[in-house]
N, CA, C and O atoms as a GROMACS GRO file, in nm:
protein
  288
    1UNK      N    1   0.082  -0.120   0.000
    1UNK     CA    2   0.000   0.000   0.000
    1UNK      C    3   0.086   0.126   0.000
    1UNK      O    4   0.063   0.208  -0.088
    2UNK      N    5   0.161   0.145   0.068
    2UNK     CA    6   0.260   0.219   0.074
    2UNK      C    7   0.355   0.264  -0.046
    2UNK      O    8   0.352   0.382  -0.080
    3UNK      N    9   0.424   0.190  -0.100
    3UNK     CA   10   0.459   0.177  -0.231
    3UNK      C   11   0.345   0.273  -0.366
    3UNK      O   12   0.391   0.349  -0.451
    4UNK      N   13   0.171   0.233  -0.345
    4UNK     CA   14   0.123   0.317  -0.429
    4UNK      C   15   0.073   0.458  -0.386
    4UNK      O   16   0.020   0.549  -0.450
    5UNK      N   17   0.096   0.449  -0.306
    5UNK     CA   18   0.116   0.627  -0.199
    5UNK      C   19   0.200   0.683  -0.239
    5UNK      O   20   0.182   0.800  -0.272
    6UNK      N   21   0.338   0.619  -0.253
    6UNK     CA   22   0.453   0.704  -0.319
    6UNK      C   23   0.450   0.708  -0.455
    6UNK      O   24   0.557   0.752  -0.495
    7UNK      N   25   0.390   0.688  -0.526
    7UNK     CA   26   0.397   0.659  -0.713
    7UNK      C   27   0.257   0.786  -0.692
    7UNK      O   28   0.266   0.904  -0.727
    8UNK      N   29   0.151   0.729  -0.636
    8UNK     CA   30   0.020   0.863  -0.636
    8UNK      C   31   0.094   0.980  -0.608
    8UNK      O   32   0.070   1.074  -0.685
    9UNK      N   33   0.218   1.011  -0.478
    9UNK     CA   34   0.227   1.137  -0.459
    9UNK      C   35   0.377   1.210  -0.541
    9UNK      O   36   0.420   1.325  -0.532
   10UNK      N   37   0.423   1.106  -0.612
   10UNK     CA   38   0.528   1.156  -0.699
   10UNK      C   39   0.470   1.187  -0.824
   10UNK      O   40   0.530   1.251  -0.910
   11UNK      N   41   0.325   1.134  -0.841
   11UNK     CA   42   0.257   1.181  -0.976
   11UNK      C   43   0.164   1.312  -0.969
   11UNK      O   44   0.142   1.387  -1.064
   12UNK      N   45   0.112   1.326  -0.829
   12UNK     CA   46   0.087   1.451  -0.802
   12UNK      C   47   0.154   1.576  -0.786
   12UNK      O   48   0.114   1.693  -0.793
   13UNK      N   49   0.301   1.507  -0.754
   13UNK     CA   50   0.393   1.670  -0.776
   13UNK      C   51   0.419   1.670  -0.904
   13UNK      O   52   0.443   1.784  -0.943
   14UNK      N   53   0.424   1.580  -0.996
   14UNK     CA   54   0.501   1.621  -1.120
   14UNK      C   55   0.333   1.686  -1.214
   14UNK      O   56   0.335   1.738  -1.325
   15UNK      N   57   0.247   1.669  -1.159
   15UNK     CA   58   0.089   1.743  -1.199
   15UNK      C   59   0.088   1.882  -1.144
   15UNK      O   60   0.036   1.983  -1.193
   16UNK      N   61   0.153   1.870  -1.039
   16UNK     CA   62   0.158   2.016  -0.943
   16UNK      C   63   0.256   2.138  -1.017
   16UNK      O   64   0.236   2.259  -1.024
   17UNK      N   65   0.366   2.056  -1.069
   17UNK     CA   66   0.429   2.117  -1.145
   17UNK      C   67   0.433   2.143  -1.286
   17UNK      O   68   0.501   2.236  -1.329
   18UNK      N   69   0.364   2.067  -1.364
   18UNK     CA   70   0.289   2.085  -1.505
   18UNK      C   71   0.238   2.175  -1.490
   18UNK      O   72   0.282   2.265  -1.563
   19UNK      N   73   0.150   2.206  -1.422
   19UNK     CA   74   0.006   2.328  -1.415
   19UNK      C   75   0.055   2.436  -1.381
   19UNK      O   76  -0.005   2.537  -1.417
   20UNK      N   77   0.203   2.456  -1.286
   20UNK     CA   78   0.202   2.587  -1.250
   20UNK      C   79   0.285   2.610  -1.420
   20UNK      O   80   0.251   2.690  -1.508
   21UNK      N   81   0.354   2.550  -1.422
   21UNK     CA   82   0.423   2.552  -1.581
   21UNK      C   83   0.341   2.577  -1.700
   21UNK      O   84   0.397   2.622  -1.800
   22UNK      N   85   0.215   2.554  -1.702
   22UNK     CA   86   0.122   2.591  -1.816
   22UNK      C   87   0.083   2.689  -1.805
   22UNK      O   88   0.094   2.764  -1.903
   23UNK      N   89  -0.004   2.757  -1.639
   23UNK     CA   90   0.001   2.862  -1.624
   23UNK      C   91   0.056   2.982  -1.669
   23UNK      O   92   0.004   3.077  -1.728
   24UNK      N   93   0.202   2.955  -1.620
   24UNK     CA   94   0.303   3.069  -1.629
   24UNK      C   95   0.355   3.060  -1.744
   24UNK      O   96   0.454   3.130  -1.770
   25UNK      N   97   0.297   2.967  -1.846
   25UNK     CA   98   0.306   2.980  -2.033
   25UNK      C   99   0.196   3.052  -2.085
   25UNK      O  100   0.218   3.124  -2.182
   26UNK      N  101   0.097   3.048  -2.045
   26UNK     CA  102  -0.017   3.094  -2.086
   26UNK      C  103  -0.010   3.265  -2.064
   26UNK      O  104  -0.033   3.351  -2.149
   27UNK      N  105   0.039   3.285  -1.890
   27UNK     CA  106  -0.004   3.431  -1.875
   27UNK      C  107   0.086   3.506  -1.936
   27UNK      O  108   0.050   3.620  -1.966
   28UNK      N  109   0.241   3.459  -1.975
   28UNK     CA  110   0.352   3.554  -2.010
   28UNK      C  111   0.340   3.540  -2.173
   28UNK      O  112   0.374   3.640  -2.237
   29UNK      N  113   0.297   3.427  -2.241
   29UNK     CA  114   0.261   3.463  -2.368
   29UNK      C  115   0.153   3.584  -2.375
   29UNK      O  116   0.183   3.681  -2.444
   30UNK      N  117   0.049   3.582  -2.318
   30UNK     CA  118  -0.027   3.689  -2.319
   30UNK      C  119  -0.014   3.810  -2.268
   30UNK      O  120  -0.047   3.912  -2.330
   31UNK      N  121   0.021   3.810  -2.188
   31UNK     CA  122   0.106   3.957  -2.118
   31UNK      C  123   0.219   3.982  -2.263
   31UNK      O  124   0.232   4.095  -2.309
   32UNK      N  125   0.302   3.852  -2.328
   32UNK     CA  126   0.443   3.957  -2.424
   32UNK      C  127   0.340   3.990  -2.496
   32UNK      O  128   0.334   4.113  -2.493
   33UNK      N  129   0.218   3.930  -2.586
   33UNK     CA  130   0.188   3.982  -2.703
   33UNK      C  131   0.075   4.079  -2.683
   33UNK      O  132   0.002   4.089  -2.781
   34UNK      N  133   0.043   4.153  -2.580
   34UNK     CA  134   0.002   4.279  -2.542
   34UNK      C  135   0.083   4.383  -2.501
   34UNK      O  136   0.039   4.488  -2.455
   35UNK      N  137   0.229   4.349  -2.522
   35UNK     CA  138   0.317   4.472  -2.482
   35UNK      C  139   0.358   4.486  -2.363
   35UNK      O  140   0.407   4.595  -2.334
   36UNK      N  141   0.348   4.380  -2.258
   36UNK     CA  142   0.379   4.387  -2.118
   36UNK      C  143   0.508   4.307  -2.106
   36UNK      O  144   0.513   4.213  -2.027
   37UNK      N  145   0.597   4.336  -2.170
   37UNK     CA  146   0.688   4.261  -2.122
   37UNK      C  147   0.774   4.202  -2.025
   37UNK      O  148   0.794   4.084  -1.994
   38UNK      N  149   0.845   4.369  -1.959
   38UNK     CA  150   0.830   4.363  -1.816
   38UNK      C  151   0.723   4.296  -1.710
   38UNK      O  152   0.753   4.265  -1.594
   39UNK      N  153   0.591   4.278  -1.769
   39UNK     CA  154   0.518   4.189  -1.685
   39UNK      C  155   0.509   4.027  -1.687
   39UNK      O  156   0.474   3.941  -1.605
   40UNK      N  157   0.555   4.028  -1.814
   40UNK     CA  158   0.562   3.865  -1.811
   40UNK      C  159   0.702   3.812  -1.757
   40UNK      O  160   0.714   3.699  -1.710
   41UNK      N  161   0.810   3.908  -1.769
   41UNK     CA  162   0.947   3.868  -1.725
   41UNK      C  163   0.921   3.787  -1.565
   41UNK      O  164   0.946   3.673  -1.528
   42UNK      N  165   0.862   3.904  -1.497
   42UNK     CA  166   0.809   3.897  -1.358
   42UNK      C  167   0.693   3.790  -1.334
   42UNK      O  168   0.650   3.746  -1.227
   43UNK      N  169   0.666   3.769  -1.423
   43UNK     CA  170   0.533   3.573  -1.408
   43UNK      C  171   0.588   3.514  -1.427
   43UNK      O  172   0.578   3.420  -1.348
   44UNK      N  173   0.676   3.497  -1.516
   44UNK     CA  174   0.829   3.329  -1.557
   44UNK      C  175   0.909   3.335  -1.404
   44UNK      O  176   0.928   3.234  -1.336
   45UNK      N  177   0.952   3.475  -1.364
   45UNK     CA  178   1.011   3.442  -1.229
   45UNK      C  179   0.911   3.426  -1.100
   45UNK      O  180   0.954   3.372  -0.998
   46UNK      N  181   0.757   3.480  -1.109
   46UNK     CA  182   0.722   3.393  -0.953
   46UNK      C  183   0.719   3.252  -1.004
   46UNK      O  184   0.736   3.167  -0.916
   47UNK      N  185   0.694   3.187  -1.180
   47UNK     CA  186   0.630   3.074  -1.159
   47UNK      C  187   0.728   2.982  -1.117
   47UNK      O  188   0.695   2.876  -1.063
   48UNK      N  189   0.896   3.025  -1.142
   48UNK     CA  190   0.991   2.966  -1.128
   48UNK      C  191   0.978   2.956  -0.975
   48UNK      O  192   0.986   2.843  -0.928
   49UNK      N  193   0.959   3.063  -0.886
   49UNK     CA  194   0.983   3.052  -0.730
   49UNK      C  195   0.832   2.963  -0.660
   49UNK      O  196   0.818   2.893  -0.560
   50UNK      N  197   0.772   2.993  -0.730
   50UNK     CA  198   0.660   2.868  -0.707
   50UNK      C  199   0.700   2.752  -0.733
   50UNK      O  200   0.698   2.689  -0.627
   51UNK      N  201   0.745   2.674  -0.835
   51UNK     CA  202   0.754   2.574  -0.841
   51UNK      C  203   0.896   2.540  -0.798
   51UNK      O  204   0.916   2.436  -0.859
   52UNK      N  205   0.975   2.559  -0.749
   52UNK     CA  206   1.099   2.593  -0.647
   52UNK      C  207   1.022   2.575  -0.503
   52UNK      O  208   1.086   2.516  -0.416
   53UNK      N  209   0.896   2.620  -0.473
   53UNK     CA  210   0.872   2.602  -0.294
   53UNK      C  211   0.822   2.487  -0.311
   53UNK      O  212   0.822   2.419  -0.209
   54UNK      N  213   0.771   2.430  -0.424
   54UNK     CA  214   0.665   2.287  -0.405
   54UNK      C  215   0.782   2.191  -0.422
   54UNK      O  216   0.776   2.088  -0.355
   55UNK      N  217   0.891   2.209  -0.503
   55UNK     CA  218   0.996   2.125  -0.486
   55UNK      C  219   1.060   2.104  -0.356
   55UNK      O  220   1.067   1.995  -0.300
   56UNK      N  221   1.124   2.264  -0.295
   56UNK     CA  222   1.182   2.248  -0.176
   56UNK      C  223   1.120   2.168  -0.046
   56UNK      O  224   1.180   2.091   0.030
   57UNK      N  225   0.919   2.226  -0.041
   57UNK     CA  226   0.857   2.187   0.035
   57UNK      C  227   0.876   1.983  -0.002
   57UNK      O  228   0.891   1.936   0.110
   58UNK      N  229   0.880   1.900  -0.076
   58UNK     CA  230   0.893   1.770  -0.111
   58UNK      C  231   1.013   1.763  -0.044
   58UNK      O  232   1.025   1.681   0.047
   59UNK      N  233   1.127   1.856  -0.081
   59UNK     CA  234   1.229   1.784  -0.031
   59UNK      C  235   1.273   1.781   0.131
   59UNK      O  236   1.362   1.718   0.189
   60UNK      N  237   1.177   1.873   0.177
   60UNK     CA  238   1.201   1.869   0.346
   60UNK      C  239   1.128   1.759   0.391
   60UNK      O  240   1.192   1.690   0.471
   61UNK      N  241   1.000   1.715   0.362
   61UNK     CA  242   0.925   1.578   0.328
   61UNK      C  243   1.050   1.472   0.340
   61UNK      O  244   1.065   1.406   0.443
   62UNK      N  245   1.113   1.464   0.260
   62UNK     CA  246   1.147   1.366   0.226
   62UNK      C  247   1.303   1.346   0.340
   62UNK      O  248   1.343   1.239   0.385
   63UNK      N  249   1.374   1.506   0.365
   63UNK     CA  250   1.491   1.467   0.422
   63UNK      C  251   1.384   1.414   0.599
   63UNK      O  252   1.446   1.351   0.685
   64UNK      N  253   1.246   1.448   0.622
   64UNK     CA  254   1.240   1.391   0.747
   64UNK      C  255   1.212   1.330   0.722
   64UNK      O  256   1.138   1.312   0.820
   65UNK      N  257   1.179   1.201   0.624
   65UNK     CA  258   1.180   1.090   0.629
   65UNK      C  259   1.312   1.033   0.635
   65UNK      O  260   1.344   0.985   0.744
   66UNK      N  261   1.363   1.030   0.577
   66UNK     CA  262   1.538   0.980   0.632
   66UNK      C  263   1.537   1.009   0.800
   66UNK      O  264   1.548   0.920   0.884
   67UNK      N  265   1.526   1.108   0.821
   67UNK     CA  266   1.562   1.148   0.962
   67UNK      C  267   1.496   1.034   1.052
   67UNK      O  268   1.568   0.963   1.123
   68UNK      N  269   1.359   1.019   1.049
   68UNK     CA  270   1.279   0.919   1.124
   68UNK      C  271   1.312   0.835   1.092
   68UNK      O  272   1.238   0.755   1.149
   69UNK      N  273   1.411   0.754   1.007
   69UNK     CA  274   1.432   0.631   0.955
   69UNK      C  275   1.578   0.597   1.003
   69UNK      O  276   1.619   0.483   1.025
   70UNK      N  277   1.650   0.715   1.016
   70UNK     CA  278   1.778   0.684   1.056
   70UNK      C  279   1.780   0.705   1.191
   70UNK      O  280   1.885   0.675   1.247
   71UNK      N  281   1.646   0.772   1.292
   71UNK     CA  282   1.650   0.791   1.409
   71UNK      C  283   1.759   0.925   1.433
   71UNK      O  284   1.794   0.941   1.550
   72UNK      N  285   1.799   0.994   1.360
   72UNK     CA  286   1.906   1.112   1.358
   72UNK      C  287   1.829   1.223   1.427
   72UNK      O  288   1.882   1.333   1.444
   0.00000   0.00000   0.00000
């Protein structure tokens, strides 16, 4: 059971991270081809720092799992 918990929640981050990635394709294409450029520069970089916290947030997940496992 366990085993498909980890395949469900490694397929939910890599969904978590598709979407913010489509998102932040969608709004900065539309923002460049209205002349906002400066505004879309600034949506490629939150979507980058968004999907940077959902990564980091997994990887603190994951170093306390080691931790509880190694008893550290």
């Amino acid at each position: 059971m366990t085993f498909v918990r980890r395949i469900s929640m490694s397929i939910d981050l890599i969904i978590k991270i598709a979407v913010i990635g489509l998102l932040v394709t969608i709004l900065s294409q539309l923002l460049t081809r209205s002349g906002r450029d400066e505004q879309a520069t600034l949506t490629v970089i939150a979507g980058l720092v968004a999907a940077a916290l959902v990564v980091v947030r997994e990887l603190a997940d994951l170093f306390a799992l080691i931790r509880g496992l190694f008893g550290l």
